[in-house]
N, C-alpha and C positions, 0 to 999 in steps of 0.2 A: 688900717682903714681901706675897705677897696675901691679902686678905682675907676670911676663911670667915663665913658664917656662922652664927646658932646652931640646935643640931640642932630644937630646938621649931620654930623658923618656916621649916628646912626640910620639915619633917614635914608643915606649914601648908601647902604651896606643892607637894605632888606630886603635886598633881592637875592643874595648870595645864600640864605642859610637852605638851600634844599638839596639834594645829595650830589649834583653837580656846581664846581664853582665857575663864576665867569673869570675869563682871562684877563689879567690885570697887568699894567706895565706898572711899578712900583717897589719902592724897598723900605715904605716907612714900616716903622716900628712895631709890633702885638699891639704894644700898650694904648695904641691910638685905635686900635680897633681896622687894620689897613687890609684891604683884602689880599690873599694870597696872589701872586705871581701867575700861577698857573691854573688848568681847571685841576683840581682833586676831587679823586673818588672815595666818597665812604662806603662805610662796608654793606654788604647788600643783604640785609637781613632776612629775607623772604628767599636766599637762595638756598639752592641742593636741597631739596626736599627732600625725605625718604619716600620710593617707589615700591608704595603698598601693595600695588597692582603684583610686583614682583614677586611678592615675598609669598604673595596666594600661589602664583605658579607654582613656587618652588614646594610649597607644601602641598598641593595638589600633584605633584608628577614624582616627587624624591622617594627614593628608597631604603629608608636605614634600618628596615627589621631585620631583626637576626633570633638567635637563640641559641642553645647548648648542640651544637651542629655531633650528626652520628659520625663517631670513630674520632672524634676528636677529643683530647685528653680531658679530664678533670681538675678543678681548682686552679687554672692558670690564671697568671696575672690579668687584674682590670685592663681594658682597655685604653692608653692615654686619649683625650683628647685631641680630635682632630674638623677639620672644615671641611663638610660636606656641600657647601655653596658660597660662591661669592657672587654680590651683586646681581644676583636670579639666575645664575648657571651654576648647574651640579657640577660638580667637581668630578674628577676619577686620578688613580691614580698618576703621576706625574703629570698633572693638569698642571704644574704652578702655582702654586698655595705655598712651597717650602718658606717664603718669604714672610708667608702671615702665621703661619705655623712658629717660626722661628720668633713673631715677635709677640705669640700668646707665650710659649717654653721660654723666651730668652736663651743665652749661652749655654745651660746643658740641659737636659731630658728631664721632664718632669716627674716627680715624687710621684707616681699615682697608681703605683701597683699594689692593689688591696687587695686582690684575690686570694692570700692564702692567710695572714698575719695581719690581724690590728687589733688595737686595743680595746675589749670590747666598748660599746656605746651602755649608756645609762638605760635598756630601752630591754623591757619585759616579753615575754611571750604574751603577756594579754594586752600589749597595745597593736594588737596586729587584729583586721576583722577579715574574715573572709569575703573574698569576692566572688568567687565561682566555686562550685563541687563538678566533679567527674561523674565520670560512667563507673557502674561497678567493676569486678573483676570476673564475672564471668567467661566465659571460651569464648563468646560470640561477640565480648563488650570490646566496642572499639570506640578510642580516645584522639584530642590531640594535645600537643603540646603548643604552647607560645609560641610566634613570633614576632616579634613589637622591637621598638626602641628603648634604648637605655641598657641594650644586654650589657652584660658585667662578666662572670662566671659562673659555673654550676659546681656542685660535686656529690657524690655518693654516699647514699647511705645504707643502711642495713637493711639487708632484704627482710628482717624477719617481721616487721611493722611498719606501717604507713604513718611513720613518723615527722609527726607537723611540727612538731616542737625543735627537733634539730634541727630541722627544716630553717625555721625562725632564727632558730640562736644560728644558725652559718650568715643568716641577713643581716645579725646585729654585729659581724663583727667585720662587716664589708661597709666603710663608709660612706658610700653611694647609695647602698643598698634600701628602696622603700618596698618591694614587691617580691614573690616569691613566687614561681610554680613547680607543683612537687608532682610531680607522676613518676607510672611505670615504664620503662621503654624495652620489649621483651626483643630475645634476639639479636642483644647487645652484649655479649658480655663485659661487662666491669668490675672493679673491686671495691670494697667501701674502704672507707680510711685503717680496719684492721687486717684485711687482705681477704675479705671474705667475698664472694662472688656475690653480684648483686643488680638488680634492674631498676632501684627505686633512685631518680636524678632530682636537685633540687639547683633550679634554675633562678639567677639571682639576679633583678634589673631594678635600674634607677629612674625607672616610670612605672605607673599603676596600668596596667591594663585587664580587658574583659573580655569572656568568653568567647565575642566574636574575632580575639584575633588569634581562637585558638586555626590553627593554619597548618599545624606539623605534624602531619596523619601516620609519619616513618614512611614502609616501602622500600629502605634500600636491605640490598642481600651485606653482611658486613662480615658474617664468620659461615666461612664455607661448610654445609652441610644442614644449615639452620636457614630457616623461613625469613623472609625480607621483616624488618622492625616492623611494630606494632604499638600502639599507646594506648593505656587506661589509667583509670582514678585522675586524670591531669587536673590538678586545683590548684586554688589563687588563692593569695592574702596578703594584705597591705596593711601598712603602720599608717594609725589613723594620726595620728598628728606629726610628720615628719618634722623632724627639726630645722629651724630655718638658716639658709645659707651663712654662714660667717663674713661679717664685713669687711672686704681687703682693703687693708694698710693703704692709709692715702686715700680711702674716698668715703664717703657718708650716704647712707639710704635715703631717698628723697620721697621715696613715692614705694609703698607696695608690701605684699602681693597685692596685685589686681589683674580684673580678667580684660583685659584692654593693653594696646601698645602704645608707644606715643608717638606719632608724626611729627616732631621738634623739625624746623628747619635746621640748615647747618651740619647735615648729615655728609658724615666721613667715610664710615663703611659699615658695610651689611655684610654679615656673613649668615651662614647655617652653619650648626656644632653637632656632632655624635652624643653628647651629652650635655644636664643643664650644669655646665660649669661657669660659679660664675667668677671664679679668679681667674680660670682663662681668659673671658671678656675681659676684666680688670687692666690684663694683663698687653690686651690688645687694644685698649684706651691708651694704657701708659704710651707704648711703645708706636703709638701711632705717628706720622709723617705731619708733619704741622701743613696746614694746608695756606696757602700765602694770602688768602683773606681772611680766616677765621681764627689761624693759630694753630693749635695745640689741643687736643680733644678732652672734652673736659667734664664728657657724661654720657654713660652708656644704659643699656635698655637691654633688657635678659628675658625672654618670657618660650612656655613652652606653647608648639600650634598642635592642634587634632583636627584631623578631614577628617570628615563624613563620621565622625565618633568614634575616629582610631585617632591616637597618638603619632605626626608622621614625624616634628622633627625641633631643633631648638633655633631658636635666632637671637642673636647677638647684632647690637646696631651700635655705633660709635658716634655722639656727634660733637662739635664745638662749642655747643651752645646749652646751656643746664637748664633745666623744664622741669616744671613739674605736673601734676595730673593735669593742667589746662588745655594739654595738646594729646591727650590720652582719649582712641578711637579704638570699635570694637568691627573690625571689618565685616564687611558679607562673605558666608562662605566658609570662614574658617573659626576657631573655636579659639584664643588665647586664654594660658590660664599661666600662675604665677608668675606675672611678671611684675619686676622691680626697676625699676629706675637708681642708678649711682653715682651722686656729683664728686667731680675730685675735690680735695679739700684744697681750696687757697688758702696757704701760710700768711698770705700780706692781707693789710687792710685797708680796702679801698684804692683796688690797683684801680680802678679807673676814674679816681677822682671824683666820683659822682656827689660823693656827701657833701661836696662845697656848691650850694647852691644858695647865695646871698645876695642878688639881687633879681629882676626880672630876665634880664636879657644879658647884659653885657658887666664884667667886677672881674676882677684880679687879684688876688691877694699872694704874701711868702709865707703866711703859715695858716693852714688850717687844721681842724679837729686831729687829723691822721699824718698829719705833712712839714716837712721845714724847706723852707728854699734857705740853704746856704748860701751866704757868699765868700768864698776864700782868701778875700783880699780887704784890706781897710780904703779900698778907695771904692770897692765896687756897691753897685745898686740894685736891685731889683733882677740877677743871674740865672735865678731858677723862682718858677712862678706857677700858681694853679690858674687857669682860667675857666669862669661859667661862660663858655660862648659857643652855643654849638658848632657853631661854621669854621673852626677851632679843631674841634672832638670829633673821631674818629668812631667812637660808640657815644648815644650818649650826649651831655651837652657841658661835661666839664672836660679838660686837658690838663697834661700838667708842660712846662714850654722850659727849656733850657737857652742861654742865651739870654740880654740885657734886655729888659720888655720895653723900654725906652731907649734904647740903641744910645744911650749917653755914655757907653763904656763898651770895652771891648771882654770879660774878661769870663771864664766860665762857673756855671755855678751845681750845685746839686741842690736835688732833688731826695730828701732822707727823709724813711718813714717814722712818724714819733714811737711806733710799736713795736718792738723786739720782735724777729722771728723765732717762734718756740719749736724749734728743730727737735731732731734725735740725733744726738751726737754719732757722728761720724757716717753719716745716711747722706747719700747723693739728694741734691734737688735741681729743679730744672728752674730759672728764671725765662719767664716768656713775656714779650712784650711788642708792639708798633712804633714804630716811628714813620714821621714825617719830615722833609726836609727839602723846604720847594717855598718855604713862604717867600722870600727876596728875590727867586726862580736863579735860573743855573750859574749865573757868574757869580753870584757874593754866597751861593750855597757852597759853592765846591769844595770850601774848606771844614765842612761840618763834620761833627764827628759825637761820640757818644761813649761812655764806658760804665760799665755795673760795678759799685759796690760794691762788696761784701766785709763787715769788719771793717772800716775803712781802707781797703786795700785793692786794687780795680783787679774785677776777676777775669774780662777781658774789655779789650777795650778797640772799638770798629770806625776806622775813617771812611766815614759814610759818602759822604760827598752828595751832591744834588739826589734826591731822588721822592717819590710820591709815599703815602703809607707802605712801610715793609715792615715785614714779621722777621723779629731777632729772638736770640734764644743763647744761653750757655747755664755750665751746670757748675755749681758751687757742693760745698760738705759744710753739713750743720756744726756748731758744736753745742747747740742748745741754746743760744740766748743772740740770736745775731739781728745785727745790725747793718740795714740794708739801704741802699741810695742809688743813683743813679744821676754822674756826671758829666756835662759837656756844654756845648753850644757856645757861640763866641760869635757876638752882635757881629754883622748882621746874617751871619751864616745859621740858624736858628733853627734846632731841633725840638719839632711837641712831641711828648711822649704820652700813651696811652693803652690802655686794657693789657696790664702787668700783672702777669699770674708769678707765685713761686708754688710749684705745686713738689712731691713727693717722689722720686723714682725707685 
């Protein structure tokens, strides 16, 4: 049955619920409803906005086109992924990026060289429509080639035909690959894949683009005694329904495609990518730095930009906080198109206690829908507890509070969720979580302390001591069926605990 309390020291207490607290000299109890010790700050949910303004810059001035450059070899490896801007500055080489690089790849180099060998894709030569046609071949017909974003690789084919169809099947078996430009490039010599000399290049990119950004007129002298390059026939053709991204491990599609980005408060970082990859992003969610008001990033935003009707570049945004379409804008300026949105998957249920919402204002209870307050002793009371009280809660207007909510005991209790975590056996996970530890203020806190769970076994375990909301975190191994809580507090040194993720690493 929860516990109210009374209207006089309600009355006491309604001035404190706004996101600053007033300073209180006191060390009575939660359970009486006693205001904290100190002032606390909640979390500032209107903060770090994404700087859209930025992200126009960066697509109005970046440079990422490329193309099958002259004298440069055939069917080399894709390109890995890499950050072409952080936070509205173009990057260049040895800019400092190795750091965010390292934490899209992780610990060794990415799988992502498809230039020569994959398995082909399920995907026809009649799912490709043309986009553009060339100039003829004439003496006097002069062409150009692509150069846009997304390059990939090219390679050679037989001079004896203006062959679309090889063309196509080299796109289906490059897994980036949505685009094709197939031209001649005369005054080049090359060979096709059976040694036979040849001019006809099929140029393989992981963006659709259009005739205007043919831009690659040749001009350079390459083999001595022969006329600077030249280009005709250059043509386009795109798979009309590309196949859409695969979902990485650990997060859920919330939103998309759409042609709109989303401005989520809570933004962690902004990047720009050479291509739309979206396990890279994934991957620079995962590995992102917890930021010490928001946590642990917990959903990312992928979408491609076009100026002026060109393709310029990809963006990747990281933030804390999971949205969905309600924060989703279509800026001036510039063109967004597939963009998705990806929440991490939380493994727990109802890290922030929010389902306990049983009375108006002020109730406590030790077990709700999602939740047990343990106690580990036959003498002890009320150890570990939910509260609905926002002046309490950190996010939100429930907490969950470790430590005797009536200070009539000393002894500590947990906090276990009724829900098995449904892991994959033998897969890292990250527990993320806040604490508070300021309500009795700095003499009777000093002794607080706190430890996680896991299987009933503490996976680590932190003597906190006095201090205002902090973001803690440690990583546990699944084995598929586990059992999670969170241990501590010991009246009147009293730890709330709140917005607990276990997410997937």
């Amino acid at each position: 049955m929860p516990q109210f309390i009374n209207l006089l020291c309600l009355l006491s207490l309604a001035s404190l619920a706004s996101a600053r607290l007033v300073e209180r000299d006191t060390t009575r109890a939660p359970g009486f409803g006693s205001p904290r010790a100190v002032v606390v700050e909640k979390q500032p949910q209107d903060a770090a906005q994404l700087d859209i303004n930025k992200l126009i810059t960066v697509a109005k001035t970046i440079d990422q086109a490329a193309g099958a450059e002259d004298g440069a070899p055939p069917s080399t490896d894709v390109p890995e992924t890499v950050i072409t801007a952080v936070d509205g500055s173009i990057t260049s080489a040895g800019s400092g990026t190795d750091g965010l690089l390292q934490a899209m790849h992780g610990d060794t180099p990415p799988d992502l060289s498809t230039g020569s060998v994959l398995q082909r894709r399920a995907i026809a030569v009649g799912d490709y429509d043309q986009v553009f046609v060339g100039t003829g071949t004439g003496p006097n017909d002069r062409d150009a080639s692509i150069n846009g974003i997304g390059y990939l690789t090219y390679t050679v084919l037989s001079n004896g035909t203006y062959d679309i169809n090889a063309c196509l099947n080299f796109c289906d078996l490059i897994g980036p690959c949505i685009f094709v430009n197939l031209y001649y490039e005369f005054n080049n010599v090359l060979t096709d894949p059976n040694g036979h000399p040849s001019n006809l290049k099929c140029a393989a990119y992981s963006e659709v683009h259009s005739a205007i950004e043919k831009t690659n007129f040749g001009g350079q002298t390459l083999i001595p005694g022969l006329g600077p390059t030249y280009i005709q026939q250059s043509g386009g053709w795109a798979l009309r329904s590309p196949p859409a991204p695969a979902t990485p491990d650990g997060y859920d599609l919330v939103f998309g495609p759409v042609n709109a980005l989303t401005s989520s408060p809570q933004a962690l970082n902004s990047v720009n990518l050479n291509t739309y990859d979206v396990q890279a992003c994934a991957n620079l969610c995962t590995r992102q730095a917890a930021d010490p008001r928001f946590g642990l990033c917990k959903f990312f935003n992928i979408y491609r930009i076009s100026n002026d009707g060109i393709p310029s570049t990809y963006a990747c945004n990281v933030f804390a906080l999971v949205t969905g379409e309600e924060h989703l804008v279509s800026p001036n300026g510039i063109v967004i198109r597939d963009s998705r949105g990806y929440a991490r998957t939380n493994f727990l249920v109802d890290g922030g206690f929010e389902a306990y919402a049983d009375c108006d204002w002020f109730c406590f209870t030790e077990h709700t829908a999602n939740w047990d307050g343990i106690t580990n002793t036959t003498v002890g009371f009320m150890d570990a507890t939910v509260f609905y009280y926002e002046t309490y809660a950190y996010v939100g207007h429930s907490v969950g509070l470790l430590g005797s909510a009536y200070a009539n005991e000393y002894y500590p209790g947990t906090l276990q969720s009724k829900h098995a975590i449904q892991t994959i056996p033998g897969k890292s996970y990250v527990v993320s979580f806040f604490v508070d530890n300021t309500f009795s203020g700095a003499q009777f806190e000093v002794d607080a302390w706190h430890e996680v769970m896991w299987n009933g076994v503490a996976a680590q375990t932190w003597q906190a001591g006095y201090h205002d909301w902090k973001h803690y975190q440690t990583t546990v191994v699944g084995t598929g069926n586990d059992i999670f809580g969170i241990h501590g507090g010991k009246a009147p040194a009293y730890s709330f605990i709140d917005e607990i993720y276990i997410f997937q690493l």
